[in-house]
Every structure is written in C-alpha cells, then in structure tokens.
C-alpha positions as CSV (number, residue, x, y, z in Angstrom):
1,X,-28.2,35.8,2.6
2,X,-24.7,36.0,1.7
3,X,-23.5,36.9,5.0
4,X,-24.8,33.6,6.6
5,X,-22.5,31.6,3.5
6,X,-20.0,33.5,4.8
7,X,-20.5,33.2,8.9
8,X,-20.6,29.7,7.9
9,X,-17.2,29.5,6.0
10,X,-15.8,31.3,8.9
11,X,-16.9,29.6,11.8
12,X,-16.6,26.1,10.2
13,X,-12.6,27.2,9.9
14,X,-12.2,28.8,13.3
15,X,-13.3,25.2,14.5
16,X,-11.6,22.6,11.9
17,X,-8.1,24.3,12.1
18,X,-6.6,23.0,15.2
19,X,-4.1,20.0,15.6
20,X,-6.6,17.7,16.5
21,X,-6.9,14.2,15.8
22,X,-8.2,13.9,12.7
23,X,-6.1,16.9,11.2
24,X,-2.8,14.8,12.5
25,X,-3.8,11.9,11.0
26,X,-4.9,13.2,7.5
27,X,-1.3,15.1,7.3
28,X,0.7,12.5,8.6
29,X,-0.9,10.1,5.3
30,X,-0.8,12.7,2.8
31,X,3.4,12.9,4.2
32,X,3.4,9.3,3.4
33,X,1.3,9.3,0.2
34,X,-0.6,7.3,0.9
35,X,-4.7,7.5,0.3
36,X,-4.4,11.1,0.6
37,X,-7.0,12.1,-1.2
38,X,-9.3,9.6,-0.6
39,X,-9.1,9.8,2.5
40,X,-9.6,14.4,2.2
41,X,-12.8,13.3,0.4
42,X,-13.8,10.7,3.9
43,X,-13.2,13.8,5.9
44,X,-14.8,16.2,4.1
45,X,-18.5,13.6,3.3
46,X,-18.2,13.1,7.0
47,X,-18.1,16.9,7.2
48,X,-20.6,17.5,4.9
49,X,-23.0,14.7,6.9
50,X,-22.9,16.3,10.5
51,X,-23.3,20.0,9.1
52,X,-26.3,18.8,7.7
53,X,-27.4,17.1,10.8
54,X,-26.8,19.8,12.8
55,X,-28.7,22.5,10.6
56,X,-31.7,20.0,10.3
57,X,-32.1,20.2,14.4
58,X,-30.3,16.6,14.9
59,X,-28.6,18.3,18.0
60,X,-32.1,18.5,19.7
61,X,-31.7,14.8,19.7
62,X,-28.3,14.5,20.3
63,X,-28.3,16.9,23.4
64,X,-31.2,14.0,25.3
65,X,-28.8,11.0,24.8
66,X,-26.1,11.9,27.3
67,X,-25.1,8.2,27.5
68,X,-24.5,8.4,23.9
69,X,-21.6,10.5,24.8
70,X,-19.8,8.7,27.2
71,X,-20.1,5.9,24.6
72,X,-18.3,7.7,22.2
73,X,-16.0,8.9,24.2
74,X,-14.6,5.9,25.6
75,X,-14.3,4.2,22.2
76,X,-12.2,7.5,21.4
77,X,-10.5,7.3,24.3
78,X,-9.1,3.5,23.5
79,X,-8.9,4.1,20.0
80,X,-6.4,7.6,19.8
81,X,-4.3,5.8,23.0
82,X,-3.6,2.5,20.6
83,X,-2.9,5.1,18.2
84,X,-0.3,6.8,20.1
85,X,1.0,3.3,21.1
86,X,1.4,2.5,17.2
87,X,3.1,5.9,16.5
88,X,5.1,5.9,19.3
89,X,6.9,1.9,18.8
90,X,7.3,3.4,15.1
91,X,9.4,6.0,16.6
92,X,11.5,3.6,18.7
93,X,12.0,0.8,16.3
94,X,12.0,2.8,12.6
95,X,11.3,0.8,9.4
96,X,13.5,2.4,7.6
97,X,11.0,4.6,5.5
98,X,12.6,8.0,4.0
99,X,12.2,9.9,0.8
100,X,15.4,9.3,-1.9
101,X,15.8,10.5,-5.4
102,X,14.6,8.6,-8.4
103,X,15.8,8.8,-11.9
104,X,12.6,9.6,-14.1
105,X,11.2,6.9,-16.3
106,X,12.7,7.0,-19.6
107,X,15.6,9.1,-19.3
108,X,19.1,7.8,-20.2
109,X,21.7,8.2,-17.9
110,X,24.6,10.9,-18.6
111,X,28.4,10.2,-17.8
112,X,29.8,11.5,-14.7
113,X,31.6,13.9,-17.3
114,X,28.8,15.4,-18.9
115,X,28.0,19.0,-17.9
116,X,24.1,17.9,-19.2
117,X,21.6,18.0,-15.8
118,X,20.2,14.7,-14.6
119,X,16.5,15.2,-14.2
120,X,15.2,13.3,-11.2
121,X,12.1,13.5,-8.9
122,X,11.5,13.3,-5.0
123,X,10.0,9.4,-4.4
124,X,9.1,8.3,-1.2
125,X,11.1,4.8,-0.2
126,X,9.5,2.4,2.1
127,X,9.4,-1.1,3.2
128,X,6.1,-2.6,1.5
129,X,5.0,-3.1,5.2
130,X,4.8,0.0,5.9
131,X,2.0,0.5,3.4
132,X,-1.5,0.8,4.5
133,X,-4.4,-0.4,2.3
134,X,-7.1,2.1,1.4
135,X,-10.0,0.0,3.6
136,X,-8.1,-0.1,6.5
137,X,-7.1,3.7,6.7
138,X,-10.9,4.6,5.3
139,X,-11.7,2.6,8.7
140,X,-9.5,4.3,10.7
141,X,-10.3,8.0,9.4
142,X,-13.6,7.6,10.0
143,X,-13.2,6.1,13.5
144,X,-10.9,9.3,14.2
145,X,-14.1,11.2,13.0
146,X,-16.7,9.8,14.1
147,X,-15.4,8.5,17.8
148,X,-14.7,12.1,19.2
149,X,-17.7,13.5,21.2
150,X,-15.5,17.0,20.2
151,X,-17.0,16.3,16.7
152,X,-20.5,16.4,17.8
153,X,-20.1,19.2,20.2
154,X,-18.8,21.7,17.7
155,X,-20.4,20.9,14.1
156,X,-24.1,19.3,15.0
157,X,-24.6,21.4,18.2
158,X,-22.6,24.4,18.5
159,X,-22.8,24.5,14.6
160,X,-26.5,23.8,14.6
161,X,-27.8,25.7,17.1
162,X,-25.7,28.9,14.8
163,X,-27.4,28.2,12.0
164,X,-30.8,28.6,13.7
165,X,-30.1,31.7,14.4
166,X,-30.4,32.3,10.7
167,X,-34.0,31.2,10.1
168,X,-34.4,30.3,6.7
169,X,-30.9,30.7,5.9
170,X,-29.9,28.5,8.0
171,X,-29.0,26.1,4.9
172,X,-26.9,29.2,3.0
173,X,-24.9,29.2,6.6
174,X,-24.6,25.4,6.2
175,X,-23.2,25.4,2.6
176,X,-20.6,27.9,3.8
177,X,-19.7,25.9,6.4
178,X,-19.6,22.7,4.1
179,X,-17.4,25.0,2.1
180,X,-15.0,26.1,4.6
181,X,-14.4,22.3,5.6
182,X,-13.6,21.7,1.4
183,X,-11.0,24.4,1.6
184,X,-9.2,23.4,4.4
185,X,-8.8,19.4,3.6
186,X,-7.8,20.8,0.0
187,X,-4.9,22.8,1.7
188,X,-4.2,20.1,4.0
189,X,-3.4,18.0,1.2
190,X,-1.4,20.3,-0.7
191,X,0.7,21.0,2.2
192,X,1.4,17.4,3.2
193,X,2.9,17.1,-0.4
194,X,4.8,20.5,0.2
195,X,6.1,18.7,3.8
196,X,7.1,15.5,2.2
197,X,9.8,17.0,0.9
198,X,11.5,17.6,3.7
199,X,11.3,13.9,5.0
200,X,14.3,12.7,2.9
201,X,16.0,10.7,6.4
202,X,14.9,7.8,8.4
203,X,15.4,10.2,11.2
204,X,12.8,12.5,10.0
205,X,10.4,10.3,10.2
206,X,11.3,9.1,13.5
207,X,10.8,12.5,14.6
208,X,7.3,12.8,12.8
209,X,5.8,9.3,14.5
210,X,6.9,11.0,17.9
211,X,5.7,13.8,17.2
212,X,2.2,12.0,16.4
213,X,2.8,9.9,19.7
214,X,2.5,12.6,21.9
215,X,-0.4,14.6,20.7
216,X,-2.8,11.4,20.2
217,X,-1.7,10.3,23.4
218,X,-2.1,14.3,24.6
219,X,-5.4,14.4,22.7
220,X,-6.8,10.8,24.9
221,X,-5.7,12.4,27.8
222,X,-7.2,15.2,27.4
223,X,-10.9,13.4,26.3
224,X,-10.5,11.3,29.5
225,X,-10.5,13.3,31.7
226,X,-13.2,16.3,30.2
C-alpha cells in the first residue's frame, strides 16, 4: 500500500519538474510577486483534478476523442506563441521594473555619521502597469494548464493507466502523486522568492522576459509540430 503513495510521489515529480510552460510561468510571477500563491494553489487544484481523472479511467475516454487533441493543441499552440510575443516586446522595450531597497515602516532615519545599521528590506519597484490582476493571471494559468495536450498525455493517461496497475490502490498511488505535485509548487514558490533577490536591475529583468521568450516560443514550436 505504501509503496503505490510512494510510486505515485515519484512518478508525479519525474513528470512535473521540467521547464515547461506552466513551471515558467508560475516562477516568472512568484519573481514578480505577484499572485504567487494563488496562483501555486490553481496549479496544484488543477493537478489534483486530472490525477483524479486519470485514476477514475477518464483516459479511456479521453484516448476515443482524437479530435479533442488537436483542439487543444492549436489553442496551445496560439496561446504560448502570443505569450512569447508578450515576453519578448517586454524584453525589447523594458518598463523599467527592478527590485530597490526600502526603508522599513517605522524606523527613523540615522545620520550619515552614525555608526548605528539602517535596517531595510528587498521591495520590488514597478510601474503600476506592469501589475497583473489576480483574474486575469487565474485566466491565464489555467489556459497554460489546461491548453497543452502534454498535460493530458502524462497525468490522465500515462498517470492513469499507472495507477491501474495497482488495483485497489490505485487511489493510494493517486494521493502520492497529488502529493508530489503539492511539494513541488510549494518549492517553486519558495524559490521564486529566493530568485527575486537577485533581480535588483532593469537589466535583469530584461534578461528574464527573454529568457521566457524563447522557451514559450521553443515550447509552441515544439507542440506544432508533434
């Protein structure tokens, strides 16, 4: 029993850690603090919804819609290339957006004489434009998600036709996998905060948007022409 919870944890890992679309996009908004965790917690219910699809038999279903595919894929296709597009004109004409030093709230300032330390924190500094509203990125998260045939593939097929495998423990191989997709939006989190302090220059962020340019463009590529 405990060996499915655990070749469930393990394989759900082994196919969530990659630099795919959806892992690119979660860091790149936990970097610019914004929605990061609501948007961990969109990830993860999405997660949480095709494991159980796939352990319930929904690939059975799935795998006799082949036009469903192509469906999805196309809208994936369109949707990471505008994506790119975004990132990349961020890269070429910057807003501006870096990370400066704040003074804390409350704390009086010392001479330049005083031999006292200053305490300050790291604060992100943006134009407000460059803010993103929490529906909007929801939106955009879960078309990431749930607009790559990729997604379907590996957690309600490949996934689901695992867990089989496990007869009536197919559910205990589920919840591991369920698990394993908590950890690793968790640590994707936690080291988007780590990352953001790095990204104290407009350049640095400049580098990041082209950075993000190039694999979504990469990643519609790529789905094109599979």
């Amino acid at each position: 029993m405990f060996s499915a919870l655990l070749a469930g944890f393990g394989l759900c890992l082994s196919l969530i850690v990659a630099p795919g679309a959806q892992n690119v996009f979660l860091l790149k908004m936990g970097i610019r603090r914004q929605h990061a965790v609501a948007l961990a917690v969109t990830c993860f219910l999405s997660d949480v919804a095709l494991v159980a699809a796939g352990v319930a038999g929904f690939g059975v279903v799935v795998e006799h819609l082949p036009w469903l595919f192509d469906a999805v894929k196309w809208a994936g296709v369109v949707f990471l290339a505008g994506y790119a597009l975004a990132a990349g004109w961020r890269a070429l004409r910057p807003t501006g957006e870096t990370l400066a030093v704040a003074e804390e709230p409350g704390v009086d300032r010392e001479p330049e004489s005083s031999a006292a330390p200053r305490t300050s924190t790291a604060t992100i500094v943006r134009p407000r434009t460059a803010t993103t509203a929490l529906l909007p990125a929801v939106l955009a998260c879960l078309a990431i998600t749930w607009l790559n045939p990729h997604t379907y593939l590996d957690t309600v097929l490949l996934l689901g036709s695992i867990s089989a495998s496990y007869g009536d423990a197919r559910w205990l191989f589920g919840l591991g996998a369920v698990l394993g997709s908590a950890v690793w939006f968790a640590f994707l989190t936690a080291m988007a905060r780590v990352a953001a302090r790095w990204l104290r220059s407009p350049r640095s962020w400049r580098i990041l948007d082209g950075a993000i340019a190039v694999i979504m463009a990469a990643l519609a590529t790529t789905l094109a022409f599979a």
